[in-house]
C-alpha positions as a LaTeX table, in Angstrom:
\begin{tabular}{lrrr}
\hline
Residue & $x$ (\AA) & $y$ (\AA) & $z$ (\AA) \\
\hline
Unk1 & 5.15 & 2.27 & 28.76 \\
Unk2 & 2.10 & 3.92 & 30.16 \\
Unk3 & $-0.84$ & 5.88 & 28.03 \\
Unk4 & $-3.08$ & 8.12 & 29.40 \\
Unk5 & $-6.62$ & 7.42 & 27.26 \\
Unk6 & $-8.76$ & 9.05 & 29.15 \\
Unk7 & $-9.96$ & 12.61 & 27.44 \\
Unk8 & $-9.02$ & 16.14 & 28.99 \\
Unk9 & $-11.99$ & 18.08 & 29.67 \\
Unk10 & $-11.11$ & 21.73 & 29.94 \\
Unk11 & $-13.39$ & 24.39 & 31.37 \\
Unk12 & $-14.64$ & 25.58 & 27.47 \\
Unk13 & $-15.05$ & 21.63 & 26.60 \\
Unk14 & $-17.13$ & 20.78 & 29.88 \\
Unk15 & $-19.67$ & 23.93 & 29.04 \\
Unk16 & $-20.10$ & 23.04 & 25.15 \\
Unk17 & $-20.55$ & 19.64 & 26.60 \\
Unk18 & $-23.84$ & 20.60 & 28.99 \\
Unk19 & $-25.31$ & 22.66 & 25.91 \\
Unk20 & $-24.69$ & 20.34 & 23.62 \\
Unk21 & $-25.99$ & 16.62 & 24.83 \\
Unk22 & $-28.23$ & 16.04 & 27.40 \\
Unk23 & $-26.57$ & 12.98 & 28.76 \\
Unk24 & $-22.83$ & 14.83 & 29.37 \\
Unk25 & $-23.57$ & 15.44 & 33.04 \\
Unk26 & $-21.74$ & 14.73 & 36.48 \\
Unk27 & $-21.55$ & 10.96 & 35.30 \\
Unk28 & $-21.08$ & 10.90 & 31.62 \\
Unk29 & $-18.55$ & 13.80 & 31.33 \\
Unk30 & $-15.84$ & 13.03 & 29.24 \\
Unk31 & $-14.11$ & 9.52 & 29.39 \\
Unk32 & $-16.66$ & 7.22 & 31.34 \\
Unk33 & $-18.77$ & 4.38 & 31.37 \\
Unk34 & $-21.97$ & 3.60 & 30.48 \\
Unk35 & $-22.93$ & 1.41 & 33.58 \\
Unk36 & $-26.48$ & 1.46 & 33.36 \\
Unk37 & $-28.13$ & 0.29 & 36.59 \\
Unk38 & $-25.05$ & $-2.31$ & 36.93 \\
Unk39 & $-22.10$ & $-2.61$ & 39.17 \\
Unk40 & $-18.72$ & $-2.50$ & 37.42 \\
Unk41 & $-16.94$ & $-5.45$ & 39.00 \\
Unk42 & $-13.54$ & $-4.93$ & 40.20 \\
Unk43 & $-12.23$ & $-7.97$ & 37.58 \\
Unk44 & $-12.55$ & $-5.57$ & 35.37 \\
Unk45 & $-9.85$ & $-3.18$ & 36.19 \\
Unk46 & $-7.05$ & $-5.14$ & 34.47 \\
Unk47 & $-8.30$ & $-6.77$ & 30.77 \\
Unk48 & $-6.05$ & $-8.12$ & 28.14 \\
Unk49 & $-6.95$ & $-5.08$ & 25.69 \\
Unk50 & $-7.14$ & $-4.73$ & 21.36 \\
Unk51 & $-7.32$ & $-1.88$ & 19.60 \\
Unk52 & $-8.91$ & $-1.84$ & 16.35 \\
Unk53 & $-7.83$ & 0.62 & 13.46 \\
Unk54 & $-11.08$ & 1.13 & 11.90 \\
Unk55 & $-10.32$ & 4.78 & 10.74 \\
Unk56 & $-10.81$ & 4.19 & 7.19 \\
Unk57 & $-14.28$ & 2.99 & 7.52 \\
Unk58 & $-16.30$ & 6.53 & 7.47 \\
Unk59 & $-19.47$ & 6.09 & 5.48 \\
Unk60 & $-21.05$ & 3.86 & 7.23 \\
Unk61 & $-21.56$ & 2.00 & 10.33 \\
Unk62 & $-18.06$ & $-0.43$ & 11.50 \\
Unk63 & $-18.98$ & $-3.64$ & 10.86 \\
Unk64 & $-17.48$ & $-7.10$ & 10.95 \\
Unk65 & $-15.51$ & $-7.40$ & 8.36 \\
Unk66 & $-13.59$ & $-4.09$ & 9.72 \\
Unk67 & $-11.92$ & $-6.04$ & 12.04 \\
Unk68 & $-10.15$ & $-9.33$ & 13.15 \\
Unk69 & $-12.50$ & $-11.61$ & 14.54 \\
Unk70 & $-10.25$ & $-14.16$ & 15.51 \\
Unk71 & $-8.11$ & $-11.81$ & 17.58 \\
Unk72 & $-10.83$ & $-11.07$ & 20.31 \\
Unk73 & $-10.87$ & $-13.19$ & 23.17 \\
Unk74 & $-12.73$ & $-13.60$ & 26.42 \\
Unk75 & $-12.84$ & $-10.70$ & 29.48 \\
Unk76 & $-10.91$ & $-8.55$ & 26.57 \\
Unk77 & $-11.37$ & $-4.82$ & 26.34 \\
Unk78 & $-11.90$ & $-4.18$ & 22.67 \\
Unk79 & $-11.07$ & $-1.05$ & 21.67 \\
Unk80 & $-11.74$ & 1.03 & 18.20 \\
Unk81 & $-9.91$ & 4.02 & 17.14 \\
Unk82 & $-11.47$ & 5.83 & 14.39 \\
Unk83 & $-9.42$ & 9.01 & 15.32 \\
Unk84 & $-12.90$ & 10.82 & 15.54 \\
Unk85 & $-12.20$ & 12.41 & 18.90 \\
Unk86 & $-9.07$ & 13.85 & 17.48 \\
Unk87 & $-10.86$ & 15.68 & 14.33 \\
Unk88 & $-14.00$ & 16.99 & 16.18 \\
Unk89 & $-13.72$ & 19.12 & 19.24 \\
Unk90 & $-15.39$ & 17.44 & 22.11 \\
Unk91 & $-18.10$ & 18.82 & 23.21 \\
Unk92 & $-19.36$ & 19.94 & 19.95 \\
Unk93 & $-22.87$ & 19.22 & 18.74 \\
Unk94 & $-21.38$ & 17.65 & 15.61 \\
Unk95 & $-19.13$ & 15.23 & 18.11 \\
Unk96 & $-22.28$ & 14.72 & 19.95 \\
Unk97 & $-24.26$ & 13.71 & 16.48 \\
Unk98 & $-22.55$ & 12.76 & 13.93 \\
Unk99 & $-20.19$ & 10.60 & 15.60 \\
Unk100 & $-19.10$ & 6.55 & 13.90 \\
Unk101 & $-21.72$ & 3.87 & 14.84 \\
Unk102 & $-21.01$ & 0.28 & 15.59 \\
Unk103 & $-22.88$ & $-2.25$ & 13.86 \\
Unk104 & $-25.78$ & $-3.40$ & 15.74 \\
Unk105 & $-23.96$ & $-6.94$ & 14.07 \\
Unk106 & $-20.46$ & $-6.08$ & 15.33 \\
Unk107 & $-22.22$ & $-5.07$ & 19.18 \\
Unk108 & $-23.52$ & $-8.77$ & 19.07 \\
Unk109 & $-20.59$ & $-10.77$ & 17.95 \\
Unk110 & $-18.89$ & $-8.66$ & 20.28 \\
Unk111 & $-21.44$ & $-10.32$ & 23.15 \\
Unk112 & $-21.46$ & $-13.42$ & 21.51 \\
Unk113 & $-17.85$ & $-13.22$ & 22.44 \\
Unk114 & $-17.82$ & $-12.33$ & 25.97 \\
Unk115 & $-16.22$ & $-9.03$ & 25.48 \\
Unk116 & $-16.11$ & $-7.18$ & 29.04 \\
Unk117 & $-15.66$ & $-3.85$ & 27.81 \\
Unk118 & $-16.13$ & $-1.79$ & 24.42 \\
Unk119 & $-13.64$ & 1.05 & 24.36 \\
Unk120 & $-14.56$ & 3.95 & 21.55 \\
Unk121 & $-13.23$ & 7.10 & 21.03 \\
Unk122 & $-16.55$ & 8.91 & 19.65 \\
Unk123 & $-19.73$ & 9.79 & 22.18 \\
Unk124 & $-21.27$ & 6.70 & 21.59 \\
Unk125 & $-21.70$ & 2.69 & 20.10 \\
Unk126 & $-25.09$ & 4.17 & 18.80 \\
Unk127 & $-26.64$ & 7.74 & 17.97 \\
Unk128 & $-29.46$ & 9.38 & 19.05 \\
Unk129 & $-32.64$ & 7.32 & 20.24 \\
Unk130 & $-30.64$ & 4.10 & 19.65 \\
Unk131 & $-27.41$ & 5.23 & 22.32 \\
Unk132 & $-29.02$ & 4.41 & 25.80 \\
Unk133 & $-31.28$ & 1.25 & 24.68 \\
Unk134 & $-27.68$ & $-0.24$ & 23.81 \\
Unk135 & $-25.82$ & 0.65 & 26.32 \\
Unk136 & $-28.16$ & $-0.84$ & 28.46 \\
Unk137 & $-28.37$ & $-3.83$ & 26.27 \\
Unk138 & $-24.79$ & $-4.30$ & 26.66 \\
Unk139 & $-24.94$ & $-3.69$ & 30.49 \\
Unk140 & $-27.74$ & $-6.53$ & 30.73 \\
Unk141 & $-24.77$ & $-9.11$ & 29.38 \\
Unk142 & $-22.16$ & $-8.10$ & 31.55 \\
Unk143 & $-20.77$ & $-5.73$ & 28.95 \\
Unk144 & $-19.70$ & $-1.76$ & 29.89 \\
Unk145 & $-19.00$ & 0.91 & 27.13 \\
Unk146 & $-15.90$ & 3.05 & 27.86 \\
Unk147 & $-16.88$ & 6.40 & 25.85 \\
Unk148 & $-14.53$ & 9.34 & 24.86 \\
Unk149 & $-11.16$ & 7.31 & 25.12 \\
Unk150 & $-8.70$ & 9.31 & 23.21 \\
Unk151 & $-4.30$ & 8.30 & 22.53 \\
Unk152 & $-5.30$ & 5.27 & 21.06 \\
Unk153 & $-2.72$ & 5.80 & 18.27 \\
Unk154 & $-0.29$ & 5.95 & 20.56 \\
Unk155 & $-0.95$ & 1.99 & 21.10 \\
Unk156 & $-1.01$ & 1.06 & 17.74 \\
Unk157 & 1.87 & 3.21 & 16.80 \\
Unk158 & 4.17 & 2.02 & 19.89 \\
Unk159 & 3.37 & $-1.64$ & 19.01 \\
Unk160 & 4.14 & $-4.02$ & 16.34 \\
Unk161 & 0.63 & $-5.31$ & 16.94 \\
Unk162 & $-2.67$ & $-4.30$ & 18.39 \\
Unk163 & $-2.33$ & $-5.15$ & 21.95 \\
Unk164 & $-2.07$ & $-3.34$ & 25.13 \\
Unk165 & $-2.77$ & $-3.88$ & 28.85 \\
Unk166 & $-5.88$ & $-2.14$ & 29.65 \\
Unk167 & $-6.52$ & $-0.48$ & 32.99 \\
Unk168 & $-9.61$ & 0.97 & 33.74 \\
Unk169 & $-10.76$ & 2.86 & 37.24 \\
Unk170 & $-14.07$ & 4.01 & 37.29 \\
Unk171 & $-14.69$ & 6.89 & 40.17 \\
Unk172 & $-16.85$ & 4.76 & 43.17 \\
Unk173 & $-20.39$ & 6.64 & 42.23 \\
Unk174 & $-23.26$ & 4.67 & 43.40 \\
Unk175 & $-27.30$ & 4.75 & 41.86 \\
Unk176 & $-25.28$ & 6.48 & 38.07 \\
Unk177 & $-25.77$ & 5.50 & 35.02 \\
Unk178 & $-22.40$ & 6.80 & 33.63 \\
Unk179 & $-19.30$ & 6.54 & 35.94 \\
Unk180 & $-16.39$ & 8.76 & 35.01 \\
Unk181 & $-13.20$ & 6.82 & 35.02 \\
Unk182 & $-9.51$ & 6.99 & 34.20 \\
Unk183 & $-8.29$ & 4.15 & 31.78 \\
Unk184 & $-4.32$ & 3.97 & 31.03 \\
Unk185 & $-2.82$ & 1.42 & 28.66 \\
Unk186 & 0.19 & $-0.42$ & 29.50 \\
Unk187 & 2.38 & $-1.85$ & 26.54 \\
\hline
\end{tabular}
């Protein structure tokens, strides 16, 4: 079974998009990647994928103990649905700031673990000032950010467990520092 998790952006949700952040432009429209000044290496299309259910965690940043440690393996595409996308219009300024954080913990022991991409369904791994220094700190080691995913319910509900096939195709942009891509999950 194939699911689309890639957001649809609809005339209405492109135009709040350009008022509303800075950033959501040609390359970091709706579901992309934060590449940074990086290449995303064609390895990556394929990854073992997890997602996370860390929709319970709300006031305050997801953190370690949120998820299974032990479950994350190398060149995985980690994935955490906090079904935020699904509550706030994207697009919106409130999707734009006031979206979940990750840890700045969880982002390293994510590293640590040689993660190759970070799959979110919210605008972001950090807000405001603290969004671009970490994507690129991520990009530095290897690691992309897959923003906006959306259906990732669909994988946990479909599954006994939290795994999925993860394939992600980034649009062939050159000299971007977001790429827009299409990422489908196979269980």
């Amino acid at each position: 079974m194939l699911i689309d998790l890639r957001i649809n952006v609809t005339p209405f949700s492109n135009k709040e998009a350009l008022d509303n952040e800075k950033m959501a432009s040609f390359g970091h429209l709706g579901t992309h990647f934060d590449v940074m000044n990086k290449t995303f290496p064609l390895s990556y299309v394929k990854r073992d994928g997890i997602v996370f259910d860390v929709s319970a965690v709300s006031t305050r940043d997801i953190g370690i103990e949120d998820i299974q440690l032990d479950a994350i393996k190398q060149d995985m595409f980690a994935a955490f649905y906090t079904g935020f996308i699904d509550e706030n219009e994207y697009g919106s300024e409130k999707y734009f700031s006031r979206h979940p954080q990750l840890s700045d913990e969880l982002i390293d022991t994510l590293l640590a673990k040689k993660v190759s991409i970070i799959g979110i369904d919210f605008a972001g791994v950090r807000r405001g000032e603290e969004h671009t220094p970490k994507d690129q700190y991520c990009a530095d080691k290897g690691v992309f950010i897959v923003e906006n995913l959306c259906n990732l319910h669909l994988i946990l509900k479909e599954t006994k467990h939290q795994y999925f096939t993860a394939h992600t195709y980034p649009i062939n942009f050159s000299g971007m520092s977001g790429l827009p891509c299409r990422v489908v999950g196979e269980i």
